[in-house]
Kinemage of the C-alpha trace (Angstrom):
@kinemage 1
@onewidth
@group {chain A} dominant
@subgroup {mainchain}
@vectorlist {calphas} color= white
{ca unk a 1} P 109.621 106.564 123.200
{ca unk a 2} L 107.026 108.262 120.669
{ca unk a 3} L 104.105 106.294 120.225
{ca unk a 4} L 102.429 105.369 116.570
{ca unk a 5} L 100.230 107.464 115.085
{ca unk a 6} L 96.610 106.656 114.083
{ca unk a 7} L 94.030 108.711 112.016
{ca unk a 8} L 90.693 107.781 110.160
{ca unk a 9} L 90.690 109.711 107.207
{ca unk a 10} L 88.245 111.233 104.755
{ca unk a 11} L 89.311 111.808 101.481
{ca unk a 12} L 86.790 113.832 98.845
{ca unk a 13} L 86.256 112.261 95.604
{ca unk a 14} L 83.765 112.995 92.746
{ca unk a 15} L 80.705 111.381 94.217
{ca unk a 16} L 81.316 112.582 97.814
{ca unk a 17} L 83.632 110.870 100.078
{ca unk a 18} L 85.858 107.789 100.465
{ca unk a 19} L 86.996 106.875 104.243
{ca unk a 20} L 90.518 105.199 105.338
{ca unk a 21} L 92.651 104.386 108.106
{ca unk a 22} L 96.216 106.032 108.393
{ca unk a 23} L 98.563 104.935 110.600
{ca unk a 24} L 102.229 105.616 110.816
{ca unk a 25} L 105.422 104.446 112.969
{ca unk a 26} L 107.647 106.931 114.413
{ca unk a 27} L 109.841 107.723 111.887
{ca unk a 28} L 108.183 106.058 108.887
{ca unk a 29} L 110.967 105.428 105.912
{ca unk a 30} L 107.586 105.144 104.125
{ca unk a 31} L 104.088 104.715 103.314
{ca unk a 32} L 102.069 101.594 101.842
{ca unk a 33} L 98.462 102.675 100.133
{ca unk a 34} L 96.458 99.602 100.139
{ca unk a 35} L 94.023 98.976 97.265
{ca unk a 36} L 91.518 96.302 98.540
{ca unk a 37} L 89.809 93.353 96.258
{ca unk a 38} L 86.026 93.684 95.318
{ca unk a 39} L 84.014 93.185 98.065
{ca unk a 40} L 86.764 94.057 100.191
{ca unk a 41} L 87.441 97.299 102.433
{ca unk a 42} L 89.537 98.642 104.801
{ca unk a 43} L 88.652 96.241 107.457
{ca unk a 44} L 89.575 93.230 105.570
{ca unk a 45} L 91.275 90.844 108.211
{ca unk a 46} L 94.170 89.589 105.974
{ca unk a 47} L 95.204 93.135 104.891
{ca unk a 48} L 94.913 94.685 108.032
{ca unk a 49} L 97.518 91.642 109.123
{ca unk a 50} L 99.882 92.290 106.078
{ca unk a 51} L 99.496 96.265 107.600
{ca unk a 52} L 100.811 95.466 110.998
{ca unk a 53} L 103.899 93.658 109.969
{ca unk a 54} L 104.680 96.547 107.519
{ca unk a 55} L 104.234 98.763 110.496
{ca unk a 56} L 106.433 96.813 112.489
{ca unk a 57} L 109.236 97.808 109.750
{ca unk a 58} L 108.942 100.945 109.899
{ca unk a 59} L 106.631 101.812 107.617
{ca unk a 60} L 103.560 103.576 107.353
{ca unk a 61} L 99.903 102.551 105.988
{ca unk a 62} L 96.518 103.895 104.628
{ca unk a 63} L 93.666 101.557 104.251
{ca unk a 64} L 91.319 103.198 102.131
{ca unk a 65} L 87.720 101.937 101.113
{ca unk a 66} L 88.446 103.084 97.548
{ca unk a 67} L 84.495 102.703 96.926
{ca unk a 68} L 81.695 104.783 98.688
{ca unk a 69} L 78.878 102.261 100.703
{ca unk a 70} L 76.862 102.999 97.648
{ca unk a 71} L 79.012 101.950 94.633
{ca unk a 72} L 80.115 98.979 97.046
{ca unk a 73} L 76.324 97.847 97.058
{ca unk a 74} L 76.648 96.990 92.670
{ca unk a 75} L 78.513 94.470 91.169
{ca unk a 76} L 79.466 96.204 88.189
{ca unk a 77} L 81.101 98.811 90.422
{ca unk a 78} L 83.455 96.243 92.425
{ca unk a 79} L 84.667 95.192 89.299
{ca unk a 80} L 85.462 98.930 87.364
{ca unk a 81} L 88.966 98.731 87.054
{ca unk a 82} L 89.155 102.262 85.574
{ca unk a 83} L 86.991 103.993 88.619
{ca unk a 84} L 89.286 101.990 90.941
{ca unk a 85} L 92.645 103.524 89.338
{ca unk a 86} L 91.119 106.756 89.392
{ca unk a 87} L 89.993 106.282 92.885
{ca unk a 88} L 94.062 105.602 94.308
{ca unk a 89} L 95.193 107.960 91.962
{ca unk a 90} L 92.963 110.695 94.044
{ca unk a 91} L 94.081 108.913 97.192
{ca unk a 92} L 97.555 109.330 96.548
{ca unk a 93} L 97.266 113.176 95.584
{ca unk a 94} L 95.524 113.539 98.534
{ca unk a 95} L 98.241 111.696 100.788
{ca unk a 96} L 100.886 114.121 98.617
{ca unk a 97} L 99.101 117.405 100.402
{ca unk a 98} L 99.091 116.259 103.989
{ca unk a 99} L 102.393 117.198 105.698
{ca unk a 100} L 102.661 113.993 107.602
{ca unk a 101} L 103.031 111.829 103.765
{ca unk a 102} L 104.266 114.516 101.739
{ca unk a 103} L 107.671 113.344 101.350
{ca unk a 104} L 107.875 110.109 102.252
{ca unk a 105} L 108.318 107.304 99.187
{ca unk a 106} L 105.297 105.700 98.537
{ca unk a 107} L 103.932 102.156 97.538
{ca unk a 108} L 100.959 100.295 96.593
{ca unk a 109} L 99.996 97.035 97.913
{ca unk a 110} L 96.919 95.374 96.090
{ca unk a 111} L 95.133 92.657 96.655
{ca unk a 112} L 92.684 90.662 93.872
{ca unk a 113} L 90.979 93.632 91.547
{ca unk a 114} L 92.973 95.996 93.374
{ca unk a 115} L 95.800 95.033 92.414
{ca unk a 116} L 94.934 96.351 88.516
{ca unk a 117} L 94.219 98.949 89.842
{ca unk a 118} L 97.368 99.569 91.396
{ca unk a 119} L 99.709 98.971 88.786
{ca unk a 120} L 97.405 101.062 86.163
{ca unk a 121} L 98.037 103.602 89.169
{ca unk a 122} L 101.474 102.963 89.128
{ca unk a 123} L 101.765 103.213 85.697
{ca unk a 124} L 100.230 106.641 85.228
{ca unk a 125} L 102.331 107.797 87.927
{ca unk a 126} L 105.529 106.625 86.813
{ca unk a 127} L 108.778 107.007 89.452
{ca unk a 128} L 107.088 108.482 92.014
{ca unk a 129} L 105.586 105.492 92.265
{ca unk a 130} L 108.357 103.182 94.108
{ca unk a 131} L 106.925 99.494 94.271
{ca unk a 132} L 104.162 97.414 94.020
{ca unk a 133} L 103.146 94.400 96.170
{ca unk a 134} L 100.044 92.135 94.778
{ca unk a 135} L 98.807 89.643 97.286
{ca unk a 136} L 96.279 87.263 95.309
{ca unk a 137} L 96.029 89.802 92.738
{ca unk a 138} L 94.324 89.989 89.021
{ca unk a 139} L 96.907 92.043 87.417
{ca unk a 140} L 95.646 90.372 83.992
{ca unk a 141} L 92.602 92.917 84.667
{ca unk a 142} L 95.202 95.696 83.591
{ca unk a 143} L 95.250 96.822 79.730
{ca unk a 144} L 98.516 94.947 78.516
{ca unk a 145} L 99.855 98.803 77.306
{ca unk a 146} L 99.303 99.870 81.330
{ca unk a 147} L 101.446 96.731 82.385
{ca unk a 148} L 103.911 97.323 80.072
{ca unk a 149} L 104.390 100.862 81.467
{ca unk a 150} L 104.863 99.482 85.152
{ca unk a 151} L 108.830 100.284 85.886
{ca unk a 152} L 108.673 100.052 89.633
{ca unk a 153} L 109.845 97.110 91.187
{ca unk a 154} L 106.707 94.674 91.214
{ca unk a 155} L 105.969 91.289 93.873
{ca unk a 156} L 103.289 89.428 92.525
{ca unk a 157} L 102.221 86.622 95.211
{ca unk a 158} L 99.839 84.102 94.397
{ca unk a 159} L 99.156 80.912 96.351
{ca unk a 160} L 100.104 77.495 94.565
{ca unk a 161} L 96.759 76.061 94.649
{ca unk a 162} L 95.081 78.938 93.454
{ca unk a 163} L 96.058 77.770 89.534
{ca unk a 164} L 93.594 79.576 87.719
{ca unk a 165} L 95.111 82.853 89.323
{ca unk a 166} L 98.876 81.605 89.376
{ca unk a 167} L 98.553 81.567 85.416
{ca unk a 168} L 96.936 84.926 84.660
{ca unk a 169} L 99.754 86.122 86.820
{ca unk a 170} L 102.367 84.656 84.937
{ca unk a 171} L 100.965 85.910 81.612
{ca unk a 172} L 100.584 89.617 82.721
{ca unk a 173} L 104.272 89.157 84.227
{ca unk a 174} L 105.591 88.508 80.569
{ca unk a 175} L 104.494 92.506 79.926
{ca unk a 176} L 105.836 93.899 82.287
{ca unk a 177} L 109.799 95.082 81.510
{ca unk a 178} L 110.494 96.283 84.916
{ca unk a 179} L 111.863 94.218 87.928
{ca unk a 180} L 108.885 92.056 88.608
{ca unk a 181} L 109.082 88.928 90.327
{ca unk a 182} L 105.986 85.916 90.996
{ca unk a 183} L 106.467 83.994 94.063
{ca unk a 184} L 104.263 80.910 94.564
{ca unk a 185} L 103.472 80.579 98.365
{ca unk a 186} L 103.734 76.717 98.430
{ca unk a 187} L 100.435 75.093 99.910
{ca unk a 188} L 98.083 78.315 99.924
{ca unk a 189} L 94.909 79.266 98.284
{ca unk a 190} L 93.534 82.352 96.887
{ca unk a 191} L 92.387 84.067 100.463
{ca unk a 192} L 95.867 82.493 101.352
{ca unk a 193} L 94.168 80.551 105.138
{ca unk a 194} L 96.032 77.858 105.421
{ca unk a 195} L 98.368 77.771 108.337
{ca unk a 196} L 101.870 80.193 107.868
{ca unk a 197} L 100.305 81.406 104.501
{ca unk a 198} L 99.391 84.723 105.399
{ca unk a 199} L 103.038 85.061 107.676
{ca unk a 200} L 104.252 84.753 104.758
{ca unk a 201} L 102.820 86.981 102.508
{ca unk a 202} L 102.852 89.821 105.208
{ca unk a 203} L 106.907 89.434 105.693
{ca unk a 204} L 107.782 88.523 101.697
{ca unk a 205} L 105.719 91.969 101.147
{ca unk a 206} L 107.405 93.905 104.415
{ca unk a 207} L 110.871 92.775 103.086
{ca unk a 208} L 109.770 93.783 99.317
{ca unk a 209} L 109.077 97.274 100.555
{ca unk a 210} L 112.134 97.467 102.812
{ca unk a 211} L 114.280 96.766 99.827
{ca unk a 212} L 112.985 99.140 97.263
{ca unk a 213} L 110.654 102.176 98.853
{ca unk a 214} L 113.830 103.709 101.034
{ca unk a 215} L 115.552 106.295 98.650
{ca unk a 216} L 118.881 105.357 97.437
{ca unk a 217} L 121.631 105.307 99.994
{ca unk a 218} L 119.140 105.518 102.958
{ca unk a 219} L 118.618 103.281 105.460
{ca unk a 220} L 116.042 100.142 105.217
{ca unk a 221} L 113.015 99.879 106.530
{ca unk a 222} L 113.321 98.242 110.306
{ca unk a 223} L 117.266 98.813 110.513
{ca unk a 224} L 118.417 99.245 113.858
């Protein structure tokens, strides 16, 4: 039985370079690129969770501090929507030249400011782009002409006590004209703690990507 494999990664970018964790099923049908939340990184407890189940379906993940320690130190940096696009858009190039990703659909799963800058990623990108997965996310921090050009299958999930965030969602849903669907996560807040709420997110996401990152025809993610 092959065992998974793991990698930390360093990935050049403009100001140096940006560090991430890779780590891949046997077999992956393919691979999630997390975008973490300001003040986040790629040892954030709740994504690393939501990575595991994913990898449990078969599929494989990068964590990726999309922010060197230095630009992580200011504020203003956190919350640059347009460096943090540009930042997964060299990520995912770079996963595109390593043999192990090359050809294996590929997803983004974004959590608070990451997730604009995933779905101004996935917009730029168009189809090779195959869904999106926001956990928490500010997608309202997207230009309404970057939303609008989102035609992947999108998951926005938001916890029903976080209200501020649940509406922002559901006016950035309105622009998108792809398949995009807001769950509410009954009982959970924004960091989604209470008990089950996290479960959830991790295996509503999982099933998300099983559904639409396989290519046509192939098999899902996890089938035996």
């Amino acid at each position: 039985m092959q065992s998974a494999t793991q990698q930390l990664v360093r990935i050049p970018v403009d100001s140096g370079f940006i560090e991430g964790a890779w780590e891949s099923p046997p077999d992956s049908q393919g691979l999630v690129l997390f975008a973490h939340g300001s003040g986040s990184s790629r040892h954030s407890p709740r994504n690393n969770h939501v990575a595991r189940v994913l990898r449990e379906r078969g599929l494989a993940t990068l964590l990726v501090d999309l922010l060197t320690p230095e630009e992580d130190r200011a504020e203003a940096t956190r919350f640059d929507i347009a460096l943090l696009t540009q930042r997964l858009l060299d990520v995912t190039d770079w996963a595109r030249r390593q043999p192990a990703m090359a050809l294996v659909p590929m997803g983004y799963f974004g959590a608070s400011t990451g997730a604009a800058a995933a779905l101004r990623a996935a917009a730029a990108l168009g189809g090779s782009i195959r869904a999106v997965v926001s956990r928490g996310g500010r997608p309202d921090l997207a230009p309404a002409r970057d939303l609008a050009r989102v035609r992947c299958p999108t998951l926005l999930l938001v916890g029903a006590c976080d209200e501020e965030v649940l509406a922002l969602n559901r006016r950035a849903a309105a622009h998108m004209p792809g398949t995009t669907v807001l769950t509410v996560v009954p009982h959970a807040s924004h960091l989604f703690e209470e008990p089950g709420a996290l479960e959830t997110v991790a295996q509503l996401a999982a099933d998300w990507f099983a559904q639409h990152l396989p290519a046509p025809g192939g098999p899902a993610s996890g089938a035996q």
